[in-house]
N, CA, C and O of each residue as an XYZ file, in Angstrom:
656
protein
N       0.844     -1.158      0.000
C       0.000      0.000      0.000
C       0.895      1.228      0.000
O       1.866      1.195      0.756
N       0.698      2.303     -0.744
C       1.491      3.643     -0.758
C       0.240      4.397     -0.546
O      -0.947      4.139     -0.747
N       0.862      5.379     -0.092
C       0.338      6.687      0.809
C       0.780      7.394      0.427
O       2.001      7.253      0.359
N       0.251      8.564     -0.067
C       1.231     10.083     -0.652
C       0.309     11.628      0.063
O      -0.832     12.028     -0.169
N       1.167     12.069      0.785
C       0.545     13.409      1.695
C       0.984     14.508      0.587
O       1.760     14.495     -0.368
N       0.174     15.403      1.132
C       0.517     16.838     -0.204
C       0.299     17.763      1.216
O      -0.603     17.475      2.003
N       1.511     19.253      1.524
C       1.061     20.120      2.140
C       1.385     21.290      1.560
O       2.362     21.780      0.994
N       0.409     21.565      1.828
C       0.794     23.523      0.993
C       0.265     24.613      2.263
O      -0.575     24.418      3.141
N       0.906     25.528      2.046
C       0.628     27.311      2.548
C      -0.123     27.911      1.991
O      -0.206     27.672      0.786
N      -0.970     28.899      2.539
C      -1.543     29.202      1.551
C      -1.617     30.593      2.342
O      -1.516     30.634      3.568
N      -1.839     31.968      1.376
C      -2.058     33.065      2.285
C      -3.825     33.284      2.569
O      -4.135     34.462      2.752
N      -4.612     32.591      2.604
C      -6.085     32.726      3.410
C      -6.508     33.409      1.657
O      -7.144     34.450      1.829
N      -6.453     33.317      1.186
C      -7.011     33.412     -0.611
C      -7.365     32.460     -1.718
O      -6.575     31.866     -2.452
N      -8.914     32.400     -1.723
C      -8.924     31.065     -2.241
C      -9.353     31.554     -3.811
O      -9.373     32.750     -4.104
N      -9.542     30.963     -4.350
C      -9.713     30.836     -6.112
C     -11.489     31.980     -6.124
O     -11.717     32.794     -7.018
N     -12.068     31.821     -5.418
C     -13.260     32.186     -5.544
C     -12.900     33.758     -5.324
O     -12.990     34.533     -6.277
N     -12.409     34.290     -3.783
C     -11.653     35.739     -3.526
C     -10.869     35.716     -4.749
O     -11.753     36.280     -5.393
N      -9.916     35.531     -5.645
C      -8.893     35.628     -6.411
C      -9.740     36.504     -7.421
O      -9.373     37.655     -7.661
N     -10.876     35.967     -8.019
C     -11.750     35.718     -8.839
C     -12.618     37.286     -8.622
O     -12.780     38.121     -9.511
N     -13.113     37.394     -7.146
C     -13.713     38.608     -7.309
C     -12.970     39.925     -7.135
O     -13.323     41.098     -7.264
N     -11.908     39.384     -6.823
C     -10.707     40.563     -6.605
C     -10.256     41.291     -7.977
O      -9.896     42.464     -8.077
N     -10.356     40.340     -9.002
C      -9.570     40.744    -10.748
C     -10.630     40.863    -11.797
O     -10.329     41.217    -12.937
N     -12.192     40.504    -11.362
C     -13.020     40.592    -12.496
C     -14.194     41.696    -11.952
O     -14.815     41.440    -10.921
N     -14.480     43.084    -12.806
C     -15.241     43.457    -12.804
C     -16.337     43.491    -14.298
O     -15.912     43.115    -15.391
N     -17.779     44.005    -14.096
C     -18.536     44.605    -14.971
C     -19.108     45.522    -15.022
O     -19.649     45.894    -13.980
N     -19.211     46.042    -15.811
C     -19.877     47.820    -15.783
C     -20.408     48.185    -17.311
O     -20.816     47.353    -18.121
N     -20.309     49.675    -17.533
C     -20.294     49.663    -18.559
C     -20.744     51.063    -18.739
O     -20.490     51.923    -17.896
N     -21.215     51.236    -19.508
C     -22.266     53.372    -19.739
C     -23.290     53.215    -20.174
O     -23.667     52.261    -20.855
N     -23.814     54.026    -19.876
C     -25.507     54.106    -20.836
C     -25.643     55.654    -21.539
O     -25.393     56.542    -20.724
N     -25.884     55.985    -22.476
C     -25.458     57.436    -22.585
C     -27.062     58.093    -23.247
O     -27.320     57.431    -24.253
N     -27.572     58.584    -23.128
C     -28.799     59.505    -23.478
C     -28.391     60.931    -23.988
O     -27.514     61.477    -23.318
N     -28.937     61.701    -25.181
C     -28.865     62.533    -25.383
C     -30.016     63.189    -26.397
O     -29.773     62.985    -27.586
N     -30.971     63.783    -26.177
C     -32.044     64.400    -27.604
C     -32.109     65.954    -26.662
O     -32.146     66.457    -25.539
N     -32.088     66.224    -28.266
C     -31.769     67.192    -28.407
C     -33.320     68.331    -29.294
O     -34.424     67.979    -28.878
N     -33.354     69.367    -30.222
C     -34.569     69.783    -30.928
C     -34.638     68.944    -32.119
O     -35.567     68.539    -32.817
N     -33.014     68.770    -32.143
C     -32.945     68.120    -33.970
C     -32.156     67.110    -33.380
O     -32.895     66.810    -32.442
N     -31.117     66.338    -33.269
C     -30.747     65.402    -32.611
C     -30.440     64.552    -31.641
O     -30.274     65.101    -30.552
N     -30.315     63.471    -31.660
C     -30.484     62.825    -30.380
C     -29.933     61.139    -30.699
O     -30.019     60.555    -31.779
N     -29.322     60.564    -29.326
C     -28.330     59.181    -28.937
C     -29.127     58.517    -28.070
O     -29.925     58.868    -27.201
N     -28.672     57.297    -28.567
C     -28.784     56.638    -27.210
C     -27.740     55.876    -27.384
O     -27.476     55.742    -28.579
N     -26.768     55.106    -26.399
C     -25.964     54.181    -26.492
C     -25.968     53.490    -25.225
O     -26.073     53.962    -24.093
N     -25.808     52.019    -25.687
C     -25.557     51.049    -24.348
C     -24.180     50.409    -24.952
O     -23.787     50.015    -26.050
N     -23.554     50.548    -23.335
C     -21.530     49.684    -23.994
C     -21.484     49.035    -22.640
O     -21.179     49.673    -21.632
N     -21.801     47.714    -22.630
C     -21.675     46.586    -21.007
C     -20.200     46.341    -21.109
O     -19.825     46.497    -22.271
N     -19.633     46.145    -20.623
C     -17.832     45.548    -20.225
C     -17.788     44.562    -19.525
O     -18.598     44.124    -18.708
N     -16.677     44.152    -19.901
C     -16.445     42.950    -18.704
C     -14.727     43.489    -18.553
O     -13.976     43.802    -19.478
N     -14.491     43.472    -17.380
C     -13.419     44.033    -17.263
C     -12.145     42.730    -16.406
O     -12.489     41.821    -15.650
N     -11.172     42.950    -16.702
C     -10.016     42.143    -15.340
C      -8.513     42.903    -14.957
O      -7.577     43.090    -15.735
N      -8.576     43.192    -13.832
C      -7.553     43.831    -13.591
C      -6.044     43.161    -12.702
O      -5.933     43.272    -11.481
N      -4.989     42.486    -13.576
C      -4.088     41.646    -13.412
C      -3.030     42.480    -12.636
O      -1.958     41.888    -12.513
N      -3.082     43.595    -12.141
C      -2.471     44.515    -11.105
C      -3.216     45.384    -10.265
O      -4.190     45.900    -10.813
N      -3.023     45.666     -9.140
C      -4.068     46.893     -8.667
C      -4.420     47.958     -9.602
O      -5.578     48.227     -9.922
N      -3.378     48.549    -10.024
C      -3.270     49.727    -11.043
C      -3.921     49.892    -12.197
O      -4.151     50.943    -12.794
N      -4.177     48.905    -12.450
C      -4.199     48.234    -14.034
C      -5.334     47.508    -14.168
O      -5.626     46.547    -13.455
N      -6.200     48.079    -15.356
C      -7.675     46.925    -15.683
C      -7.343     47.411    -17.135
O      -6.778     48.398    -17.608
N      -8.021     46.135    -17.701
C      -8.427     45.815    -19.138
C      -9.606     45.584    -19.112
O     -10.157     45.061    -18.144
N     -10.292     45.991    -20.344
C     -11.360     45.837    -20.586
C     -11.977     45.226    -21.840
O     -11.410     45.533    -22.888
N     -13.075     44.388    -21.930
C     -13.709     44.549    -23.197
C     -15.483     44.561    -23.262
O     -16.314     43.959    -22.582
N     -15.600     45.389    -24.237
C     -16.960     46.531    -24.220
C     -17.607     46.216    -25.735
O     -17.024     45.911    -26.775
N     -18.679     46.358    -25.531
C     -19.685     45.729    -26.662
C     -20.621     46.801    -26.750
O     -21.489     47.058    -25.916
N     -20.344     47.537    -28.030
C     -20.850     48.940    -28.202
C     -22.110     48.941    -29.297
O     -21.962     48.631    -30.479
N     -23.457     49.372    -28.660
C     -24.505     49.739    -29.404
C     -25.121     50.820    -29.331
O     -25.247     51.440    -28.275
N     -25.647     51.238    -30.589
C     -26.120     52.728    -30.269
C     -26.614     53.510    -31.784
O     -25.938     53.508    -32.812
N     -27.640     54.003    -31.651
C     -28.685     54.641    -32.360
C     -28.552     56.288    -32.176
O     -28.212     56.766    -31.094
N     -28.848     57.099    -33.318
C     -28.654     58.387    -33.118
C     -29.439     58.900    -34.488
O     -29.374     58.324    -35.574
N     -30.030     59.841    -34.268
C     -30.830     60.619    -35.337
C     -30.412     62.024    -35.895
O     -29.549     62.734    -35.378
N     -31.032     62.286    -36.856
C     -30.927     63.643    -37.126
C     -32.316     64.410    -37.683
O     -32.402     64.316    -38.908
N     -33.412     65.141    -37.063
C     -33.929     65.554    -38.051
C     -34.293     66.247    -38.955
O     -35.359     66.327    -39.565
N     -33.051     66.922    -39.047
C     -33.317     68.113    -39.749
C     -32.481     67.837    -41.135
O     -32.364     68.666    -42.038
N     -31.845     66.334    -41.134
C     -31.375     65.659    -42.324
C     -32.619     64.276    -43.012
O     -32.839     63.824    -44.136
N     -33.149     64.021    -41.695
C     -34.095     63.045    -41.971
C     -33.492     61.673    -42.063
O     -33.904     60.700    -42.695
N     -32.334     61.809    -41.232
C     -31.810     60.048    -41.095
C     -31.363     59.910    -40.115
O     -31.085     60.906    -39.447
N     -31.022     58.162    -39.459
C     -31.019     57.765    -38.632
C     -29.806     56.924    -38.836
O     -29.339     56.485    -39.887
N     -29.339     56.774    -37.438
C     -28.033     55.616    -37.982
C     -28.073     54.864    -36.515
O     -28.389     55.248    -35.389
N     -27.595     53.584    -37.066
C     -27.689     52.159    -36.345
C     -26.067     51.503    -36.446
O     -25.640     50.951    -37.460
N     -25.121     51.727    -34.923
C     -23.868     51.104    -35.008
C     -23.786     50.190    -33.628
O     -24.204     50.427    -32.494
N     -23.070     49.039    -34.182
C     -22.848     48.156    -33.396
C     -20.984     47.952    -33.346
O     -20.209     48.324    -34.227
N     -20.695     47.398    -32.305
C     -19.295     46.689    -32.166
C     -18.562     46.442    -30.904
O     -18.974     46.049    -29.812
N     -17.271     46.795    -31.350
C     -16.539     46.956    -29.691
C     -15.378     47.790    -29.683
O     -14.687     48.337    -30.542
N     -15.389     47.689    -28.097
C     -13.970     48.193    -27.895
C     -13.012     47.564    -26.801
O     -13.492     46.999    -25.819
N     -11.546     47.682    -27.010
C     -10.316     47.188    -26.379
C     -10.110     48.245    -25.334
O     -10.066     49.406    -25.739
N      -9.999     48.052    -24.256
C      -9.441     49.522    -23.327
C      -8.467     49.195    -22.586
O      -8.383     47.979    -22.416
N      -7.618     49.875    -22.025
C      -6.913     49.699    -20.691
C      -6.629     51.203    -19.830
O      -6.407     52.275    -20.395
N      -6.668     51.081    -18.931
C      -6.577     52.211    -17.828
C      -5.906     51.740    -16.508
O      -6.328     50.979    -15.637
N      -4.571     52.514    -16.635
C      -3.879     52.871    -15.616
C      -3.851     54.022    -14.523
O      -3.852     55.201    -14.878
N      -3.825     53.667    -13.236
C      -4.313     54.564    -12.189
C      -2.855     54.712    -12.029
O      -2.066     53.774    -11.921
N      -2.473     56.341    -12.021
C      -1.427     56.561    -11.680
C      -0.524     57.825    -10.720
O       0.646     58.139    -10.500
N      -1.733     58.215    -10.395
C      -1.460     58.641     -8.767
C      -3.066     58.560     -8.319
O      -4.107     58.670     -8.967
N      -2.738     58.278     -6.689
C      -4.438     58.263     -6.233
C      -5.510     57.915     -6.770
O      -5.854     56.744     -6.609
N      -6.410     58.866     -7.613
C      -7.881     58.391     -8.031
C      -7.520     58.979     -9.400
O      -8.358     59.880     -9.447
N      -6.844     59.067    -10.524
C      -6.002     59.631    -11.348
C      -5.763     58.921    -11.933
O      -4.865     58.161    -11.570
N      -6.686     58.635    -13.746
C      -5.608     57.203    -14.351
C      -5.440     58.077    -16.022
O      -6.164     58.918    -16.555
N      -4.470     57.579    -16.363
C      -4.341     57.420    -18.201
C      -5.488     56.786    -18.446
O      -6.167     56.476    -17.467
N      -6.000     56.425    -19.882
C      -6.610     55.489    -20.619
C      -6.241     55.736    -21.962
O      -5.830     56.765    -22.498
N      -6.525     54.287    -22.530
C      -6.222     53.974    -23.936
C      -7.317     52.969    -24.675
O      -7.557     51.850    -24.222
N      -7.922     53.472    -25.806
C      -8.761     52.549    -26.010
C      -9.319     52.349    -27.821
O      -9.849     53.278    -28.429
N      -9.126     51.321    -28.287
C      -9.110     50.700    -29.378
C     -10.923     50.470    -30.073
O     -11.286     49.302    -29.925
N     -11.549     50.998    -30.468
C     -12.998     51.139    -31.237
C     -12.861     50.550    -32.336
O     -11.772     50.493    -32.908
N     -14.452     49.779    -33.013
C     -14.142     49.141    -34.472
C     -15.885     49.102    -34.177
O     -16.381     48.434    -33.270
N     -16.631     49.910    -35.083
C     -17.837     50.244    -35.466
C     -18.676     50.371    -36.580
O     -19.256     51.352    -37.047
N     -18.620     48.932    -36.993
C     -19.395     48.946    -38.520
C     -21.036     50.059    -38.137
O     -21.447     50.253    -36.993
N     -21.635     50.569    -39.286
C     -22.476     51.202    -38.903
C     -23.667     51.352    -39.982
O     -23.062     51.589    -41.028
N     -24.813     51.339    -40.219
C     -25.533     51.719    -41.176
C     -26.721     52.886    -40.888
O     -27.631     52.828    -40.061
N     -26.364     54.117    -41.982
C     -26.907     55.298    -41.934
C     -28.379     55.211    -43.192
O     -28.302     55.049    -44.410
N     -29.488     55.368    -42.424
C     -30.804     55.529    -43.456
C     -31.386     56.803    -43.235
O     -31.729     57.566    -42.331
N     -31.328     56.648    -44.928
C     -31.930     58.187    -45.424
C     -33.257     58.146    -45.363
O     -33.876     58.089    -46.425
N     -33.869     58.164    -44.281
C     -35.889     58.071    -44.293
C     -36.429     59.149    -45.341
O     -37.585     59.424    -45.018
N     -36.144     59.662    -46.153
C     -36.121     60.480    -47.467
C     -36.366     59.446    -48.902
O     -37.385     59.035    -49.457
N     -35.230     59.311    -49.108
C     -35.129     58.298    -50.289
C     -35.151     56.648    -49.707
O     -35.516     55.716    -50.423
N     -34.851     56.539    -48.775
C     -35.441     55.177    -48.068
C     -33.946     54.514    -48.647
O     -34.111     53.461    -49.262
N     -33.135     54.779    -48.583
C     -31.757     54.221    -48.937
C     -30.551     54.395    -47.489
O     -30.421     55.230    -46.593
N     -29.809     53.081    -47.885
C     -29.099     52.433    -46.923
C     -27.377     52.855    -47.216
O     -26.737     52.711    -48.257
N     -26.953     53.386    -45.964
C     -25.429     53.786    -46.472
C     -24.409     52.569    -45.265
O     -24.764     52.387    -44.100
N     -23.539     52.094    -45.703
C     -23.115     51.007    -44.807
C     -21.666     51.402    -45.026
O     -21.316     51.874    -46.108
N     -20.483     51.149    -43.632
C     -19.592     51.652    -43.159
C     -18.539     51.411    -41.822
O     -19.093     50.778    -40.923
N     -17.611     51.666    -41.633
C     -17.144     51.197    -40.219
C     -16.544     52.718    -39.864
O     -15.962     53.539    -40.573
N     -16.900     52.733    -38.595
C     -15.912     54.042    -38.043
C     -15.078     52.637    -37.067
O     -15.412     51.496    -36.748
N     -13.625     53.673    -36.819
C     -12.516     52.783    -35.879
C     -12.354     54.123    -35.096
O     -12.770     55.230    -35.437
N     -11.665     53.785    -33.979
C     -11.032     55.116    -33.113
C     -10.107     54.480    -32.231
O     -10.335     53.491    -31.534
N      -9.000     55.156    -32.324
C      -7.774     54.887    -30.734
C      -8.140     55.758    -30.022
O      -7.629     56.716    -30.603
N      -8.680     56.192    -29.131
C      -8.444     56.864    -28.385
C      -7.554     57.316    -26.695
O      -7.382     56.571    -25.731
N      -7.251     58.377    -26.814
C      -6.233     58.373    -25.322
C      -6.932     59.470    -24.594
O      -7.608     60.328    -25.162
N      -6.744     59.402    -23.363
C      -7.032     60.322    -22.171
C      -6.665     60.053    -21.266
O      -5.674     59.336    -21.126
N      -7.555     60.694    -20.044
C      -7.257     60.702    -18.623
C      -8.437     61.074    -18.029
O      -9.373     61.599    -18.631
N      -8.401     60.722    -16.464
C      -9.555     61.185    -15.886
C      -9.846     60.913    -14.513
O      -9.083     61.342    -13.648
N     -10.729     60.337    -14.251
C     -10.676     60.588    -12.232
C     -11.869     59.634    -11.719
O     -13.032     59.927    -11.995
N     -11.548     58.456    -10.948
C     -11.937     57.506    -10.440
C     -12.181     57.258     -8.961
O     -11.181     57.125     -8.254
N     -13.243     57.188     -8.469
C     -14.018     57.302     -7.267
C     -14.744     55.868     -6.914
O     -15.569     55.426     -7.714
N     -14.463     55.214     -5.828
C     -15.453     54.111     -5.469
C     -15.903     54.600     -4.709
O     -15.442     55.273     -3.787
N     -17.005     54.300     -5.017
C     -18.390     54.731     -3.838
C     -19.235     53.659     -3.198
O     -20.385     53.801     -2.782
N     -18.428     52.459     -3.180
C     -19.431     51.407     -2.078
C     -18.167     50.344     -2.221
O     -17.244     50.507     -3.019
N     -18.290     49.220     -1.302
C     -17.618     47.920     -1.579
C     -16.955     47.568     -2.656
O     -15.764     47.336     -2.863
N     -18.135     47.559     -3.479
C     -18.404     46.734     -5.140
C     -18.510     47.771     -6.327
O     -18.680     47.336     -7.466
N     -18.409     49.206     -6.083
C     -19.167     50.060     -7.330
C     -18.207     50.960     -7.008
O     -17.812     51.326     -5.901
N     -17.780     51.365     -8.412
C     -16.710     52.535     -8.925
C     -17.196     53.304     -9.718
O     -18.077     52.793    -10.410
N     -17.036     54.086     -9.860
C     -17.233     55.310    -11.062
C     -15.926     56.263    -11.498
O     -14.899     56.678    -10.962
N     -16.681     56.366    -12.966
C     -15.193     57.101    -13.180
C     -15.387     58.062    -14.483
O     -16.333     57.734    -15.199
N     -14.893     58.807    -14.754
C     -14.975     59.958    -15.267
C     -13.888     60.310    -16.274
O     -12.744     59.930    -16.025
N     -14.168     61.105    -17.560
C     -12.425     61.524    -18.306
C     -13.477     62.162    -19.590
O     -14.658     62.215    -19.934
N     -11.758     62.690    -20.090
C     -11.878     63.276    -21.376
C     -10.859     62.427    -22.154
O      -9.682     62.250    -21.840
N     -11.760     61.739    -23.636
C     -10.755     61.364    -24.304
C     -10.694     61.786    -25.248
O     -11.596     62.583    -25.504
N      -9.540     61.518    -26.444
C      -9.260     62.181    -27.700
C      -9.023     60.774    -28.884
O      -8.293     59.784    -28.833
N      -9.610     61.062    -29.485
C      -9.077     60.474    -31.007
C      -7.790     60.619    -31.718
O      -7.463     61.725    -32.148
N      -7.018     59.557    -31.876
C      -5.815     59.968    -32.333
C      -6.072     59.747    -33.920
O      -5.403     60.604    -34.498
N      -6.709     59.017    -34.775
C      -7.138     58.623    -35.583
C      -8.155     59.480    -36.271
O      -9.190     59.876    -35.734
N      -7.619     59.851    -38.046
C      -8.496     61.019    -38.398
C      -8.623     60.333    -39.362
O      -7.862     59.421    -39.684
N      -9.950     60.814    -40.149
C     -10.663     60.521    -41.558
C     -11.821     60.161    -41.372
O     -12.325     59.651    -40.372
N     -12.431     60.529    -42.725
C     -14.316     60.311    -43.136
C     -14.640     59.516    -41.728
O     -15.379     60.098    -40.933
N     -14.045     58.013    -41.324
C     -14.878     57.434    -40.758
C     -14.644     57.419    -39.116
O     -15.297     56.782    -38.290
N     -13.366     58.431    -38.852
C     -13.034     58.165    -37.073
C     -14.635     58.917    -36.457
O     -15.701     59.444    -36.773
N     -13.859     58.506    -35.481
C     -15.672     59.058    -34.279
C     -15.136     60.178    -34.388
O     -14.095     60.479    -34.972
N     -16.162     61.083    -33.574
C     -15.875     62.493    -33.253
C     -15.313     62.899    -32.120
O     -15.650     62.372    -31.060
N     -14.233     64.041    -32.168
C     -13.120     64.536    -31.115
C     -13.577     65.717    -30.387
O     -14.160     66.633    -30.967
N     -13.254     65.727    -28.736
C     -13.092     64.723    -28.075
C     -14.260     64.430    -27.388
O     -15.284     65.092    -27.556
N     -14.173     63.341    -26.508
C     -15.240     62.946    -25.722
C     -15.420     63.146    -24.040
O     -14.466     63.283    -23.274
N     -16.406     63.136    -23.760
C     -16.772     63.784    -22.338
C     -16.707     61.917    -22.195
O     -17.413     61.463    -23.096
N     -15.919     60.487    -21.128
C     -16.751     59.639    -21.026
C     -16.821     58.907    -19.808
O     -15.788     59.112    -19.172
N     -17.271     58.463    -19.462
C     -17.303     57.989    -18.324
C     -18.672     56.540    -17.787
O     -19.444     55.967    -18.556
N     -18.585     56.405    -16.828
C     -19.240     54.657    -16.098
C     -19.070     54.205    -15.255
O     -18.071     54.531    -14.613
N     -20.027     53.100    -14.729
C     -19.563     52.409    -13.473
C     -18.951     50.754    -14.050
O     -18.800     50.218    -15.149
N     -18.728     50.367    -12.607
C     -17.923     49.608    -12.591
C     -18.870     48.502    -11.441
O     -19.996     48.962    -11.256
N     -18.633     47.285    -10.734
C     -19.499     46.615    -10.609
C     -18.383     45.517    -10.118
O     -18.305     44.576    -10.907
N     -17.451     45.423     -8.924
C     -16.547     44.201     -8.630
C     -17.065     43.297     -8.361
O     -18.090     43.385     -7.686
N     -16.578     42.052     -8.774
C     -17.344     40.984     -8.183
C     -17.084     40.280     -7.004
O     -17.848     39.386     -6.638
């Protein structure tokens, strides 16, 4: 008969804590109408942060916006790559990678215009937890990326966050 013992150390951290310590979700909801135009966008994330400092993200971007004083509407879907570094206090960089196929209808001629906007964008901005589990956070970013199809420069953006 053989017998084989196993002992390990462990610092009081088990796979489940590990787990809610590095994965958050969040995301934005953004509203905007206006006399003649108007947004809506929903972008959910799932986020993991493999340093204190440091989260990555990935974001699944939808969103509708009108015009009426052109008489069309446009319908974009996709995602985005992010990362944000906190780098003093409540104070982080961000960097973030967009890819937004999109289709614009002319409710006029009833015709379909189809397209991708992309965007890098960089900024900074200012991060606050306000409970256990819930963060918020705030910035201005910029488009480094120009032509017909980049998004528009710059952006007011911000969201919560949701640890698990």
């Amino acid at each position: 008969m053989l017998s084989l013992y196993s002992y390990s150390q462990n610092n009081g951290e088990t796979k489940t804590s590990w787990f809610k310590n590095k994965v958050e979700v969040g995301g934005n909801f953004a509203f905007n109408v206006g006399n003649r135009t108007g947004i809506v966008e929903l972008s959910p994330t799932f986020s993991l942060r493999p340093i204190p400092k440091f989260i990555t993200s990935l974001g699944i971007i939808c969103q509708y916006s009108w015009d009426n004083k052109y008489n069309i509407s446009q319908f974009s879907y996709g995602f985005g790559l992010s990362a944000r570094y906190t780098i003093i206090s409540n104070m982080y960089v961000y960097a973030e990678y967009t890819y937004n196929p999109y289709i614009v209808f002319d409710n006029i001629t009833e015709s379909k215009t189809y397209g991708t906007a992309t965007g890098f964008w960089i900024g900074g901005g200012y991060t606050k937890r306000i409970s256990e589990h819930i963060t918020i956070y705030s910035g201005v970013i910029y488009n480094v990326l120009t032509g017909p199809h980049a998004d528009d420069n710059p952006r007011i953006s911000g969201g919560v966050s949701y640890q698990l």
